[in-house]
Backbone as numpy.savetxt, mean C-alpha at the origin, in Angstrom:
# Nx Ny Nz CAx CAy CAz Cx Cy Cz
-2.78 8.49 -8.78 -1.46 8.22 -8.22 -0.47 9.09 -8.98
0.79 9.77 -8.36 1.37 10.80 -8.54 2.55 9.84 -9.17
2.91 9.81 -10.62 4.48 9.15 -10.58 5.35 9.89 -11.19
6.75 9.48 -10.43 7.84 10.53 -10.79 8.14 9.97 -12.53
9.37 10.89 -12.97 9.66 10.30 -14.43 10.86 9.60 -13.96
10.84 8.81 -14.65 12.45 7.70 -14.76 13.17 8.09 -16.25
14.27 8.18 -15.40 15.64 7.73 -16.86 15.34 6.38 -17.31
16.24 6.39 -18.37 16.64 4.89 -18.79 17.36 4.03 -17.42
16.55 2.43 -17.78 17.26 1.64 -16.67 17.02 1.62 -15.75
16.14 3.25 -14.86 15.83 3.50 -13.44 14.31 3.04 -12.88
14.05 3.04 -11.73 12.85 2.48 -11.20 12.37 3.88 -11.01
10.82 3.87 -11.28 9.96 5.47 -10.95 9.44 5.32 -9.20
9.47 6.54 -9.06 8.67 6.67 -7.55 7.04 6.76 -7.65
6.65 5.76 -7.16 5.17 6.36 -7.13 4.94 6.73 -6.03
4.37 7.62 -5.54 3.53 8.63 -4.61 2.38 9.15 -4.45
1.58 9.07 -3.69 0.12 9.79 -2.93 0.10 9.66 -1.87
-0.49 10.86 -1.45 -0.91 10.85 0.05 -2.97 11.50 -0.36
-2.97 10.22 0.32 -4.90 10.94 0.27 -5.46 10.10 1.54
-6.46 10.99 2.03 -7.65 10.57 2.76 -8.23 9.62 2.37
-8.28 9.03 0.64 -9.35 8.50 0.70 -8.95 6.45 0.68
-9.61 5.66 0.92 -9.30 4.02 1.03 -8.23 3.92 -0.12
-7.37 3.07 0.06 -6.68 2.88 -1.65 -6.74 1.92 -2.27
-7.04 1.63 -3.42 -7.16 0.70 -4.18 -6.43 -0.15 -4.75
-6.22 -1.48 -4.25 -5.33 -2.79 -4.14 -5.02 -2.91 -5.77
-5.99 -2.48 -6.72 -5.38 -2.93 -7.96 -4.85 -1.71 -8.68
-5.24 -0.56 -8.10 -4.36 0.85 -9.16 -3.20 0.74 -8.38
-2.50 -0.46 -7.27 -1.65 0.00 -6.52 -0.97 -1.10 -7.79
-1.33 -2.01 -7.84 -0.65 -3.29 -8.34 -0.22 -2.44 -9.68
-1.05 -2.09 -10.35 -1.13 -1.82 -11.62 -0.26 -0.98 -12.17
0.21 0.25 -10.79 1.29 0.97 -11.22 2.45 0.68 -11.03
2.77 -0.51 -10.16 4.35 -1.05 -9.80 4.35 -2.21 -10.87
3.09 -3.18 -11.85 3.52 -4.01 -12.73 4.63 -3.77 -13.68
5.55 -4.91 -13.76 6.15 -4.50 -15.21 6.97 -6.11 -15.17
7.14 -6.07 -16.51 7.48 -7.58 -16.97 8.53 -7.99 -16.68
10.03 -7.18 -16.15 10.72 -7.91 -15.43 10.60 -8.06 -13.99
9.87 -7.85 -13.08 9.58 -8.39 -12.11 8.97 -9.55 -11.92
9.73 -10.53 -11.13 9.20 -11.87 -10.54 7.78 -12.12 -9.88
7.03 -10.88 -9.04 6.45 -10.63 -7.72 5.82 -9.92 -7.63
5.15 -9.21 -6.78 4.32 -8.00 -6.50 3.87 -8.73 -5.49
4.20 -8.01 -4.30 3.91 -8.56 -2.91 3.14 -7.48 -2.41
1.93 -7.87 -1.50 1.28 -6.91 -0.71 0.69 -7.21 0.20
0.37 -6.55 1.03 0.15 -7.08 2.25 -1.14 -6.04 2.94
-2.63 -7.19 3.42 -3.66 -5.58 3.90 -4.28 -6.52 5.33
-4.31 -5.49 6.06 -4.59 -6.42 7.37 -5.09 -5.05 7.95
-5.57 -5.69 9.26 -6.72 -5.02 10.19 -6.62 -4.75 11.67
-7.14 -4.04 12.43 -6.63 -3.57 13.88 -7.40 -4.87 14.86
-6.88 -5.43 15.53 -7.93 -6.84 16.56 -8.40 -5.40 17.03
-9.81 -5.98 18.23 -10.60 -5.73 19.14 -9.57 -6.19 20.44
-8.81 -6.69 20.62 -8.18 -6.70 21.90 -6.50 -7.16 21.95
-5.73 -6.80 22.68 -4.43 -7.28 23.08 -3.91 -7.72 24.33
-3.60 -9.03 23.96 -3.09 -9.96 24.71 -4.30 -10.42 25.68
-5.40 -10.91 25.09 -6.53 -10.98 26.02 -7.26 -9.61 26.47
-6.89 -8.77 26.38 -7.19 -7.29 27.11 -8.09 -6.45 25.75
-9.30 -6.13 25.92 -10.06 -5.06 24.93 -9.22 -3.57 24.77
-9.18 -3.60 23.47 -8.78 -2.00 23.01 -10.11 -1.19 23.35
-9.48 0.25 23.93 -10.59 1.36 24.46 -10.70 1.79 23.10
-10.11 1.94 21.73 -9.90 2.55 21.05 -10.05 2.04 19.53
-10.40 2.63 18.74 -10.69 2.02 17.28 -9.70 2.49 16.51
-9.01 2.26 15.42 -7.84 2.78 14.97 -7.90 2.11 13.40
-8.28 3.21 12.53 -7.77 2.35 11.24 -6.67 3.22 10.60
-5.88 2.37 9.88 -4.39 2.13 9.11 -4.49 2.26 7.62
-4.42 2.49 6.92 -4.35 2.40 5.93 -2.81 2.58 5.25
């Protein structure tokens, strides 16, 4: 994972772009820090159909 530098006081950017799956805990691991309350995340999946109706199509998200 690519992170920018921070000043004093400021929040860093983290950044990647890759092909490959990403990993739920190097994600956690680089936004931890002790004044935060939280770390929210969210991983979910494409259905097989909408609104009753089959997808022609497979589609993953990452």
């Amino acid at each position: 994972m690519t992170t920018g530098t921070a000043e004093a006081g400021r929040q860093e950017d983290h950044v990647s772009v890759t092909h490959s799956c990403l990993q739920l805990g190097e994600i956690v691991e680089a936004v931890a820090d002790t004044r935060a309350g939280a770390i929210s995340t969210f991983s979910g999946t494409t259905r097989d159909n909408h609104y009753a109706r089959g997808v022609a199509e497979s589609r993953r998200y990452f």
